[in-house]
N, C-alpha and C positions, 0 to 999 in steps of 0.2 A: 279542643286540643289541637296543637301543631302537629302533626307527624313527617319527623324527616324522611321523604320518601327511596332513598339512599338506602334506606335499612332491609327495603322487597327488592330481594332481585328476580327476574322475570328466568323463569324455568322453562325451554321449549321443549318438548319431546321429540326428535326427530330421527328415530330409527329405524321406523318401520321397510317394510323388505317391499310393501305392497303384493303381497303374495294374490292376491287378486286381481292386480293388474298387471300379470303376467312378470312376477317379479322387479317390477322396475322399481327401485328407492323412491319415497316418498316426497324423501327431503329434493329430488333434484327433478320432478317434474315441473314443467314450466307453466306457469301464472305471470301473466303481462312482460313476457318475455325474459325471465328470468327464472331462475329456479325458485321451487316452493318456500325454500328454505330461508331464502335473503327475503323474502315477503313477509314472512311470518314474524323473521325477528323486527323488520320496521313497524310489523303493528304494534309489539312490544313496545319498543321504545316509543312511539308516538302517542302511545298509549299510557308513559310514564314512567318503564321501567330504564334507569341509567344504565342496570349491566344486568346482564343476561348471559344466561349457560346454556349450550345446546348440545345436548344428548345426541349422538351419531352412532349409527350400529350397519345397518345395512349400506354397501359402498359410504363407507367413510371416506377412504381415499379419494375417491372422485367427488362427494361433497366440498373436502378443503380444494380440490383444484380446485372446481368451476364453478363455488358458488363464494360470492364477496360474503364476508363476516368481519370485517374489522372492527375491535374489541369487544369479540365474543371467546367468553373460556369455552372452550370444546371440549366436550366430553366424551371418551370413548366407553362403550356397552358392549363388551365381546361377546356379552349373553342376549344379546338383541332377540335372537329367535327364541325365548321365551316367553315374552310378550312384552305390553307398556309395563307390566309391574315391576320387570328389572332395569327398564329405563328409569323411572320413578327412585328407583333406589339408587341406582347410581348418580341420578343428579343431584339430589337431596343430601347425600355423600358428599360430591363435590363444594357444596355450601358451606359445609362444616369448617368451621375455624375461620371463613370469610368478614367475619361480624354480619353479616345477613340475619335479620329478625324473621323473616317472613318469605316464602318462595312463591310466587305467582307462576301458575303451570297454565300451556297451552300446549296445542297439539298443532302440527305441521300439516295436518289435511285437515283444515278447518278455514279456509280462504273467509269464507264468511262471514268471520268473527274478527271485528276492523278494532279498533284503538279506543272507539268510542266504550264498549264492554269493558276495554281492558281499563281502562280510567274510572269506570264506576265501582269494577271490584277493588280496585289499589284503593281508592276511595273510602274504603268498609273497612279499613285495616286499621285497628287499634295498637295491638299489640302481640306479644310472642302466641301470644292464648288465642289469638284471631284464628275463626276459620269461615272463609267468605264462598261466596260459589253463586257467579250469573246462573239466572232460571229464563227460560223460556216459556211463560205462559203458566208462570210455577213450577214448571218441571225444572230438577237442576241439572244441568250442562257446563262447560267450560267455557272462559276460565276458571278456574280455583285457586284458593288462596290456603295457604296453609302458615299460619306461626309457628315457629322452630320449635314451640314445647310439643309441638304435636308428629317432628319428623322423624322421632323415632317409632313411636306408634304404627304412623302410616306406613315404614319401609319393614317393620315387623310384620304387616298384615298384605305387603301388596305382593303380589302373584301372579301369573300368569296375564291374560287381558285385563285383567280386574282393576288395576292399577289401586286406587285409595279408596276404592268402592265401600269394601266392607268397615274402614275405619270410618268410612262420613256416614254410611248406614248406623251405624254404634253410638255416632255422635251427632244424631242427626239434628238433636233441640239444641246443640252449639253451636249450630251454622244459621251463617247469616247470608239470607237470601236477596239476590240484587237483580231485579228485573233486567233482563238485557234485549228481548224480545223485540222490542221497537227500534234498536239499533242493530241487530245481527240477527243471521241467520246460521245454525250449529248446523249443517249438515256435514258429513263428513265423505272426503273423496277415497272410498273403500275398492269399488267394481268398475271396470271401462264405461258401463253405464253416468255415474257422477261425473266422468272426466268435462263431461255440459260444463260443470260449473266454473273449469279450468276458463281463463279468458286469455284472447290473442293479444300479441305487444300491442302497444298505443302505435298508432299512424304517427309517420315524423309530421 
């Protein structure tokens, strides 16, 4: 079967406050000389996804100054300080009445996780009822995929850190698992410790 890939649009989560690394936005720590944020959506899209939403909560205003997103819908999360689950709902929100079949979710502190992952879960997308999810090693991690029959469910159940946790636990024999483990690495940049993973701009 053909699937018009037009129909996923790539969902970034990027509101985090980084309250672990001394409050600084997630979205706007820099990765090869740029903010996290402009990185993250280019794996999206080289990854597949045509249009993409990104969720902003912690310094939004400074995110649209000084990070490039051109035709990205931005989405504001006043409730950011409650965790990714109100991120999750408000982007999922955002989708509603776009014709989007399907939301591909990434997280903004996950440099790790390149284009190649993002193409094999877009890849696994059948339809509204799809629910996909790269594993590492079998274990499942991000990205994820969700069909729109399934984003009310998910924004019903997400919560605090939790984000769709307890909706893919309930549905666990629905999901279709996509090795990503040999292209990505899911570590997440949470404590000054991870910032290792941060890398300097390219040499001119």
């Amino acid at each position: 079967m053909t699937v018009n890939k037009d129909q996923v649009a790539g969902l970034l989560l990027a509101a985090g406050g980084g309250r672990r690394l001394g409050g600084r936005p997630k979205a706007l720590l820099s990765h090869r000389g740029r903010p996290l944020v402009e990185h993250a959506v280019a794996v999206l899209r080289a990854g597949g996804c045509t249009r993409v939403h990104v969720v902003l909560g912690a310094g939004a205003d400074a995110v649209r100054e000084r990070a490039a997103l051109p035709g990205c819908v931005l989405v504001d999360n006043p409730e950011w300080e409650e965790g990714m689950g109100s991120s999750l709902r408000a982007g999922l929100d955002s989708l509603a009445g776009t014709g989007a079949r399907a939301a591909l979710v990434s997280l903004v502190d996950q440099p790790g996780i390149g284009p190649e992952a993002v193409s094999r879960v877009l890849a696994a997308y059948q339809a509204e009822t799809s629910l996909v999810s790269a594993a590492y090693e079998g274990v499942r991690g991000h990205p994820v995929l969700f069909g729109a029959a399934h984003w009310a469910g998910i924004a019903a159940t997400a919560t605090g850190d939790r984000g769709a946790r307890a909706y893919l636990k309930e549905h666990e024999e629905a999901i279709t698992l996509v090795e990503c483990g040999d292209v990505a690495r899911p570590y997440d940049i949470d404590t000054t410790e991870d910032l290792v993973h941060l890398e300097p701009p390219p040499r001119p």
